[in-house]
C-alpha positions as CSV (number, residue, x, y, z in Angstrom):
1,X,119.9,114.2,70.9
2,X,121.9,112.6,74.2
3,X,121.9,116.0,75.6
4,X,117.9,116.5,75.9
5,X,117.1,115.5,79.6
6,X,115.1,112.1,80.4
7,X,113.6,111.4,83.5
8,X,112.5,107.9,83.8
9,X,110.1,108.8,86.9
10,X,110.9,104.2,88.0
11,X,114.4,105.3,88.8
12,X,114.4,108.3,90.5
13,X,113.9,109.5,94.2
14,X,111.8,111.2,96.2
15,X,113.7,114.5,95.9
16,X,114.9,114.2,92.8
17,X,111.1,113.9,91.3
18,X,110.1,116.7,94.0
19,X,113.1,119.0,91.8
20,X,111.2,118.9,89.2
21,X,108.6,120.3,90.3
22,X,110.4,123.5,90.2
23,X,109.9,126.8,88.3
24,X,112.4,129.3,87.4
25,X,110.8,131.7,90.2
26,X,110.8,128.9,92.8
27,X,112.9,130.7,94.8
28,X,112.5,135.2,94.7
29,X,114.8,135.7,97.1
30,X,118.0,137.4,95.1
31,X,115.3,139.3,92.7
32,X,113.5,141.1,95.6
33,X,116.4,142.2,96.8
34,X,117.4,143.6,93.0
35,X,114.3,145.1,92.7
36,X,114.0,146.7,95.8
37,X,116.1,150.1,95.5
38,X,114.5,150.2,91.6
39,X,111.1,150.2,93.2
40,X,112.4,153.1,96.0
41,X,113.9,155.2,93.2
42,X,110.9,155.4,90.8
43,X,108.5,156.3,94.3
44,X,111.1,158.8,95.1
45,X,111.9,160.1,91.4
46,X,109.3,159.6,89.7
47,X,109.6,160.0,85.4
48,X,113.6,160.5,85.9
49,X,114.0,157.1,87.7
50,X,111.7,155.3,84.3
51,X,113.8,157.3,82.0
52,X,117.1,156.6,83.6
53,X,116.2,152.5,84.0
54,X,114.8,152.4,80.4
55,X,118.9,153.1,79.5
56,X,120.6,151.3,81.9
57,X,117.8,148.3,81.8
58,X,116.4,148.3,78.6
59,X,119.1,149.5,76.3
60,X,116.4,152.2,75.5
61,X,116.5,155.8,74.6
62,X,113.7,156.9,75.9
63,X,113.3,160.9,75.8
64,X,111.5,163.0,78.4
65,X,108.3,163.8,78.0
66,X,107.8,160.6,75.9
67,X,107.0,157.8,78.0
68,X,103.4,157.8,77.2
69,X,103.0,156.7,73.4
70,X,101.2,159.5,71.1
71,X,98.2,159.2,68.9
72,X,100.2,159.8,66.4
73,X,102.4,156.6,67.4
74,X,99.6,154.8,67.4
75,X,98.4,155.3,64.2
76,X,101.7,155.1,62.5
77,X,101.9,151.1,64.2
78,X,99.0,150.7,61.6
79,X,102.1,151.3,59.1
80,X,104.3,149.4,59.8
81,X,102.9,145.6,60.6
82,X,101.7,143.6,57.6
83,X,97.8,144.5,56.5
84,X,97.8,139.9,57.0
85,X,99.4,140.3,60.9
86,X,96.8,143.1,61.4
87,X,94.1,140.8,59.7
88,X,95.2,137.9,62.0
89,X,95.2,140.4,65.5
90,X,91.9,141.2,64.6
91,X,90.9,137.5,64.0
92,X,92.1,136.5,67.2
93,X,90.3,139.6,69.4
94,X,86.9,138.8,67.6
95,X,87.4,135.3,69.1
96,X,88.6,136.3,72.5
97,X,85.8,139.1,72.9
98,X,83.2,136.1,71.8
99,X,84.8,134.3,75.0
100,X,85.1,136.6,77.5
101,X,81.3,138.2,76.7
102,X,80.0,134.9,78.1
103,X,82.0,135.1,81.3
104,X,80.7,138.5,82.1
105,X,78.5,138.5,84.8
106,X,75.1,140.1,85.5
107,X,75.3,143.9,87.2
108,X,72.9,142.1,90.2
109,X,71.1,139.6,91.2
110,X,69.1,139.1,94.1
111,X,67.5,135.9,96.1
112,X,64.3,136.0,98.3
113,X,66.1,133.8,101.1
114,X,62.9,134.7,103.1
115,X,59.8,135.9,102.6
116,X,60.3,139.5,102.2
117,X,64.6,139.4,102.9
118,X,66.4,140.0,100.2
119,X,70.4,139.1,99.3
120,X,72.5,139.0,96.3
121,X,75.3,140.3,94.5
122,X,76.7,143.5,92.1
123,X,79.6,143.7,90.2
124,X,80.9,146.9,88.9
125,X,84.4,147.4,87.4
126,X,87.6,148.4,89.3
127,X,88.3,151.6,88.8
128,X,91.8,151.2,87.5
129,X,93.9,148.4,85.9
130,X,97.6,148.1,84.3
131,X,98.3,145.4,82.2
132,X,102.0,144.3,81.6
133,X,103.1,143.3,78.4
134,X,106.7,141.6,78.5
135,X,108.9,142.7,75.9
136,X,112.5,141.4,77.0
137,X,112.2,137.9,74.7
138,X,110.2,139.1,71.6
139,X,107.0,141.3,70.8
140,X,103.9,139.9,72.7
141,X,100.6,141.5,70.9
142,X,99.5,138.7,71.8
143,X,99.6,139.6,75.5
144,X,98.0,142.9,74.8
145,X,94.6,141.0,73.3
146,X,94.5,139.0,76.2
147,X,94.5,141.5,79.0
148,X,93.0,144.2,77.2
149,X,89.8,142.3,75.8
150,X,88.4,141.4,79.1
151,X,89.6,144.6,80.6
152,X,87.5,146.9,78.2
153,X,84.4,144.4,78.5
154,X,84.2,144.5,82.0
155,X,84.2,148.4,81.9
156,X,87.1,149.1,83.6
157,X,87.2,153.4,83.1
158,X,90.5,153.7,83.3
159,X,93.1,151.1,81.0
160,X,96.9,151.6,80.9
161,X,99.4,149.0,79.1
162,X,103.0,149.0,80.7
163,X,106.1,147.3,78.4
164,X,109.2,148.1,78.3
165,X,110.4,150.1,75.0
166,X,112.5,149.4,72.4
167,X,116.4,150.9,71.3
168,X,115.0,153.4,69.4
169,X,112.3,154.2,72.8
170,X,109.7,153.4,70.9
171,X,107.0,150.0,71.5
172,X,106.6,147.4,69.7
173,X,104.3,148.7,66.3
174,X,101.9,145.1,66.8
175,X,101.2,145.5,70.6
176,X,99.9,149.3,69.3
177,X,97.8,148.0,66.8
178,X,96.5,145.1,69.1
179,X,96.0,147.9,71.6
180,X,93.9,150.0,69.7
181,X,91.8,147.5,68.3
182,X,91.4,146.0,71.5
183,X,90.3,149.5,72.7
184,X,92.8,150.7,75.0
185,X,94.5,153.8,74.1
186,X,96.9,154.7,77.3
187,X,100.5,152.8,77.0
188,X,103.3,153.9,78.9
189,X,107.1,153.0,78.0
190,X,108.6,150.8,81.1
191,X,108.7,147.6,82.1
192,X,110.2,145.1,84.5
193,X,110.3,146.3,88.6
194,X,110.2,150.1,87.7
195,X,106.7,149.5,85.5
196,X,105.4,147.8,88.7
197,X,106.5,150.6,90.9
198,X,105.7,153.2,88.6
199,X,101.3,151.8,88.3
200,X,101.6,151.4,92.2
201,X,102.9,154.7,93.5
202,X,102.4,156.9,90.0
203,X,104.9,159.2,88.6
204,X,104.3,162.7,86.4
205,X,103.6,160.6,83.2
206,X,102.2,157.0,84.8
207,X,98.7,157.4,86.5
208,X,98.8,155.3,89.2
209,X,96.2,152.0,89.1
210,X,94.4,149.7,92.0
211,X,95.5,146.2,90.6
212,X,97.7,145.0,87.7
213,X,97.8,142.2,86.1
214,X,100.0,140.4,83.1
215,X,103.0,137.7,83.2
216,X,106.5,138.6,83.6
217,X,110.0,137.7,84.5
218,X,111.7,137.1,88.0
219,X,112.1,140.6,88.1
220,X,108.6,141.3,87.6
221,X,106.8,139.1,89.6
222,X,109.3,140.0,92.8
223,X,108.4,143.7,92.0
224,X,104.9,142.7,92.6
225,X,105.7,140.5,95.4
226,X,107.0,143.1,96.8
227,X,104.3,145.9,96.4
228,X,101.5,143.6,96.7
229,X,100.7,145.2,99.7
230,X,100.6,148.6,97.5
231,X,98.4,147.4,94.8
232,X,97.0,144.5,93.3
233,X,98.9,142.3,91.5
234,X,96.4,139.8,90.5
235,X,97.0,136.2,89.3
236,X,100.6,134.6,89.5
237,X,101.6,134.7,85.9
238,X,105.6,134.0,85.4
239,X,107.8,132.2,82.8
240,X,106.1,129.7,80.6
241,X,105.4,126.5,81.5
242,X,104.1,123.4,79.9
243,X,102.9,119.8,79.9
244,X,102.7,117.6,76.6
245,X,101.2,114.7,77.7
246,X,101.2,111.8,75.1
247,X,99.2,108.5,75.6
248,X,100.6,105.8,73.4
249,X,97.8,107.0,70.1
250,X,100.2,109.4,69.0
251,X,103.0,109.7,67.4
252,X,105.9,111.0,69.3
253,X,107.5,113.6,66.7
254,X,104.0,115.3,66.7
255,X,104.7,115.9,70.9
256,X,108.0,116.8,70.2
257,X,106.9,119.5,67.8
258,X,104.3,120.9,70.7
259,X,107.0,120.3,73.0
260,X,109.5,122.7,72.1
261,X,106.3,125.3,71.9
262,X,106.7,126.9,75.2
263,X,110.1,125.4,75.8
264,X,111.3,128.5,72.9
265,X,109.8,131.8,75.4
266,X,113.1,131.6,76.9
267,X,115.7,129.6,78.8
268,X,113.6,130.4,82.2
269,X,110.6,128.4,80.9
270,X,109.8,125.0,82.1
271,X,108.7,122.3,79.5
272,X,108.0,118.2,79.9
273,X,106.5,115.8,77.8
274,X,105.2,113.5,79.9
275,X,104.0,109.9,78.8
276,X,103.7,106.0,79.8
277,X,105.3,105.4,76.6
278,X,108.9,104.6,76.2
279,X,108.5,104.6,71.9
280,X,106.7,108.1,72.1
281,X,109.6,108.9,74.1
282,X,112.2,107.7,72.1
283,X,110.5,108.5,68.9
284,X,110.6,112.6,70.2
285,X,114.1,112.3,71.0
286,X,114.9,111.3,67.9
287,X,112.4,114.2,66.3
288,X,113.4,117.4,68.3
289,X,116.8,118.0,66.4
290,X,114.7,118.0,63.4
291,X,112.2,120.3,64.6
292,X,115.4,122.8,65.7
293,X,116.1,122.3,62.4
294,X,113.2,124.2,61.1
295,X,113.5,127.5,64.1
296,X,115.3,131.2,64.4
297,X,119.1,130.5,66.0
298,X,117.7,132.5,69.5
299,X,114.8,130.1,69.6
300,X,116.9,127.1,69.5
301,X,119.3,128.2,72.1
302,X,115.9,129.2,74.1
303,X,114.7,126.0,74.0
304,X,117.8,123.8,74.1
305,X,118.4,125.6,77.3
306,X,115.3,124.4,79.1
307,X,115.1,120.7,77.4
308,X,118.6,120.4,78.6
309,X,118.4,121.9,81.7
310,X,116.7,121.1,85.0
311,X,113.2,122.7,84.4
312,X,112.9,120.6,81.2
313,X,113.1,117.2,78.7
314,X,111.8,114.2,78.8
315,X,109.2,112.5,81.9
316,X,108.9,108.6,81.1
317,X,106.5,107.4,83.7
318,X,105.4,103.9,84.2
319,X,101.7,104.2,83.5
320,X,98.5,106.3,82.6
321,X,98.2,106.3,86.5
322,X,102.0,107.5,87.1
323,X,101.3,110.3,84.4
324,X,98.1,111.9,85.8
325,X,99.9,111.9,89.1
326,X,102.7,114.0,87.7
327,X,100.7,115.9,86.0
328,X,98.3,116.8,89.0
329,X,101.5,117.3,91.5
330,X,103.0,120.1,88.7
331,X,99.9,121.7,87.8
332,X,101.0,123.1,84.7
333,X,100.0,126.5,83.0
334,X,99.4,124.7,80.1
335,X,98.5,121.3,79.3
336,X,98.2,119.7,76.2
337,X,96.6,116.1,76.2
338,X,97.8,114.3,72.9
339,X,95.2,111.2,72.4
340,X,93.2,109.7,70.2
341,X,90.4,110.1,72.6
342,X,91.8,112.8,75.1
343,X,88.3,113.2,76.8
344,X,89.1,109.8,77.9
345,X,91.7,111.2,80.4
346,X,90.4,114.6,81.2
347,X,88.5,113.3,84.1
348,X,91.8,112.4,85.6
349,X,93.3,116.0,85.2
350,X,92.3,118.7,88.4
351,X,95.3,120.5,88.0
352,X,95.9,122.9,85.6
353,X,95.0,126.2,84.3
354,X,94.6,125.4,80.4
355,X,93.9,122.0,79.6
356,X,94.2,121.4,75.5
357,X,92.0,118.7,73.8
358,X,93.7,116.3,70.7
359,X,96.4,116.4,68.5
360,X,94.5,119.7,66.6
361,X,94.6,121.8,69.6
362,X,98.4,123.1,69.9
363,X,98.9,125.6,72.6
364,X,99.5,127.7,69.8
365,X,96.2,128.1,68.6
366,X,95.1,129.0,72.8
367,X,98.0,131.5,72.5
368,X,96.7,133.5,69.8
369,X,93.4,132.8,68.4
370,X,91.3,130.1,70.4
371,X,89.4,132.3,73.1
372,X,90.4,131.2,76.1
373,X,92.6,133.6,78.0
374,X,96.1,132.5,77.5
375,X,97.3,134.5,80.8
376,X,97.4,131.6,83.2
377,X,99.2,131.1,86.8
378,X,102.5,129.4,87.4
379,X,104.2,127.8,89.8
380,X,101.7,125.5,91.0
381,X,99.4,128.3,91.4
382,X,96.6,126.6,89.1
383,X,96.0,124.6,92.0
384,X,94.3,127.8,93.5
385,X,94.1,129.7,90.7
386,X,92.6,130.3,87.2
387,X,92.8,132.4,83.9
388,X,92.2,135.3,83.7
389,X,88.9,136.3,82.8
390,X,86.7,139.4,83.1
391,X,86.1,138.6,86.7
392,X,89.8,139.4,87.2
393,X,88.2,142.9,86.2
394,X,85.6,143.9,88.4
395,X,84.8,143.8,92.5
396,X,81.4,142.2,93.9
397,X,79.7,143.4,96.4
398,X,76.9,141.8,99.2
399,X,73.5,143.0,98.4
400,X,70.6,142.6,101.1
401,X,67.5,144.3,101.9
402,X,65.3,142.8,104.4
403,X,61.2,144.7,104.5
404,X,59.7,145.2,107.3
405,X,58.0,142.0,107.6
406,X,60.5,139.9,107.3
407,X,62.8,141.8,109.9
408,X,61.0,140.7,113.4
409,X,61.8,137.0,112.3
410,X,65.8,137.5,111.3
411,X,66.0,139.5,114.0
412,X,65.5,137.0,116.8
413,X,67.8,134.6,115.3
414,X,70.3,137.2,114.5
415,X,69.9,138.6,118.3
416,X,70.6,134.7,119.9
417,X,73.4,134.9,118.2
418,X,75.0,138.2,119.2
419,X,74.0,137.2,122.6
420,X,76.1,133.7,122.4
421,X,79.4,135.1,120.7
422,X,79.4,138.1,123.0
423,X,78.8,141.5,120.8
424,X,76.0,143.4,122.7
425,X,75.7,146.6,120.4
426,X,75.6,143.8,118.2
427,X,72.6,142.4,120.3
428,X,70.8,146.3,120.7
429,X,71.1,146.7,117.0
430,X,68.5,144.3,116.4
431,X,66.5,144.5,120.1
432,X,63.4,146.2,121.3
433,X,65.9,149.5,121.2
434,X,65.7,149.4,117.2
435,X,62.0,148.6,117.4
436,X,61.4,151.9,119.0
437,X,63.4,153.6,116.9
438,X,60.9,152.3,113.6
439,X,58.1,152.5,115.3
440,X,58.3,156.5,116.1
């Protein structure tokens, strides 16, 4: 219990509060420089480089000619995961598709700013997205609904899931199933850097796509940091991270218990519980060997690692005030408010990408089955940042038209202006040179 780090915030400096602010990918530096010749070889090789790093990185055998799953893989998933695990995938897509529907926005508006001028905007889909599916810590279907569902409603034509493959060179038979009934039925067998590099350049197998988007390790997000100049790599979505904060209205085994929720992804996630409360903090101590009591031997050592460890444990702060500070300066992925009356502290909340309401609103249930897109930024990036959402799936355009009688007016001002700031064809565009032009 000794061995679960504390961190009473009354008796600690500047920089050692500012170090736990950290994330596991606080620092890229060593992984770019890993992931730099994988990136080169796939570009250069193509399928040979995937199949060659699906052995040496994934342990995989991965035969040629078989990196893109079959139809006949796919429908042999449907086989092997539980009719109840199929029932629940299915529960949780209906709930996300509800969601996302209501974010999607209209093909095009438009705005009479003027009589007669006209300006809006369109959205149409990008053309091509990848999603990335993490395999390296479990099987992550879960993943698959939550890119793929807002994907397929925004009309992206062209869908392709990357994760990396098992032993056997197969993928994981739930991330199939969630596939399909998601609607996406291109998945290609890679992952970490060469998956990155292999949806930005394209290989014989691996169409090539204009943005991609899913978390990942270190390995992945420096592949993207590195090719981001290449393609798209949408919203910063590392390790897992959480916040539980507890207000004194709880009981502190119950935020022990959501605690140890994101703290079990893996030993690079980051976890606090954060309260005002020194009995909620002694009272999850005291609870967490119980709860490790009740988990899988690899989850345990997962989450030991990070409540032991520097990106994890215990926050005791010395009031409501102290907390929402914290909270706001580490702006969680996810943050769970345990209260009684949790809408009583939301107001004091701006940063973080998933904010969870009352002690019946575990992060598990936004995971899996909520709604809410569970693909959030890291590393501080909610501060800029926020789920992803269908938007994350399509481009917007300016729309204006301007008729002819409200042109002569626009174009005055618009002409001052040109003059001022210089631009004369700028200037001509809109002068008694275009008026000719209309007039003949």
């Amino acid at each position: 219990m000794s061995d679960i780090s504390f961190h009473d915030l009354s008796s600690i400096d500047a920089d050692q509060r500012a170090s736990l602010l950290k994330r596991a990918e606080a620092d890229l530096t060593v992984f770019v420089e890993k992931v730099r010749p994988i990136i080169q070889a796939v570009k250069d090789e193509g399928d040979a480089a995937l199949i060659r790093f699906a052995r040496e990185l994934d342990k995989a055998n991965v035969a040629e000619g078989e990196l893109q799953v079959s139809e006949a893989e796919f429908d042999a998933a449907f086989d092997k995961v539980e009719k109840d695990v199929v029932e629940s995938i299915q529960f949780g897509i209906d709930n996300i598709r509800h969601f996302h529907e209501e974010q999607k926005p209209e093909t095009m508006w438009l705005k009479e700013v003027r009589p007669g001028a006209y300006a809006g905007d369109r959205y149409t889909p990008i053309a091509s997205v990848a999603l990335y599916v993490p395999r390296g810590k479990g099987a992550f279907p879960s993943v698959t609904m939550m890119t793929s569902v807002p994907a397929v409603i925004a009309g992206v034509p062209q869908i392709a899931i990357v994760t990396p493959p098992t032993s056997d060179g197969s993928v994981d038979a739930a991330t199939l199933v969630a596939a399909r009934l998601a609607g996406v039925g291109t998945v290609y067998k890679c992952g970490g850097a060469q998956a990155v590099a292999a949806v930005a350049y394209g290989t014989e197998t691996v169409k090539p796509a204009l943005k991609i988007v899913g978390p990942g390790s270190p390995w992945v997000v420096a592949a993207k940091s590195v090719l981001s100049s290449v393609i798209n790599t949408g919203l910063p979505a590392g390790p897992s991270e959480a916040i539980i904060f507890a207000d004194d209205s709880v009981d502190g085994g119950l935020a022990a218990l959501d605690l140890l929720i994101e703290a079990e992804h893996g030993p690079d996630s980051s976890a606090y519980l954060v309260t005002h409360s020194r009995k909620v903090a002694e009272a999850a101590l005291a609870a967490i060997p119980e709860h490790w009591s009740r988990m899988t031997e690899q989850r345990v050592e997962f989450s030991r690692a990070v409540l032991t460890g520097k990106r994890g444990g215990i926050v005791l702060t010395a009031s409501l005030e102290d907390s929402y500070r914290f909270i706001n300066d580490y702006a969680p992925e996810h943050l769970e408010i345990l209260s009684k009356e949790p809408f009583a502290h939301l107001g004091r909340i701006t940063e973080a990408a998933e904010i969870l309401m009352g002690p019946h609103t575990p992060v598990t249930l936004a995971n899996f089955v909520l709604g809410p897109n569970a693909v959030l930024p890291t590393s501080r990036w909610a501060r800029t940042y926020g789920p992803l959402s269908v938007t994350d799936f399509v481009k917007r355009s300016s729309v204006g038209y301007v008729t002819s009688a409200a042109y002569p007016e626009l174009a005055l001002h618009a002409r001052r202006l040109a003059r001022y700031e210089g631009f004369s064809s700028h200037e001509n565009a809109v002068s008694e040179i275009r008026d000719r032009y209309l007039a003949g």
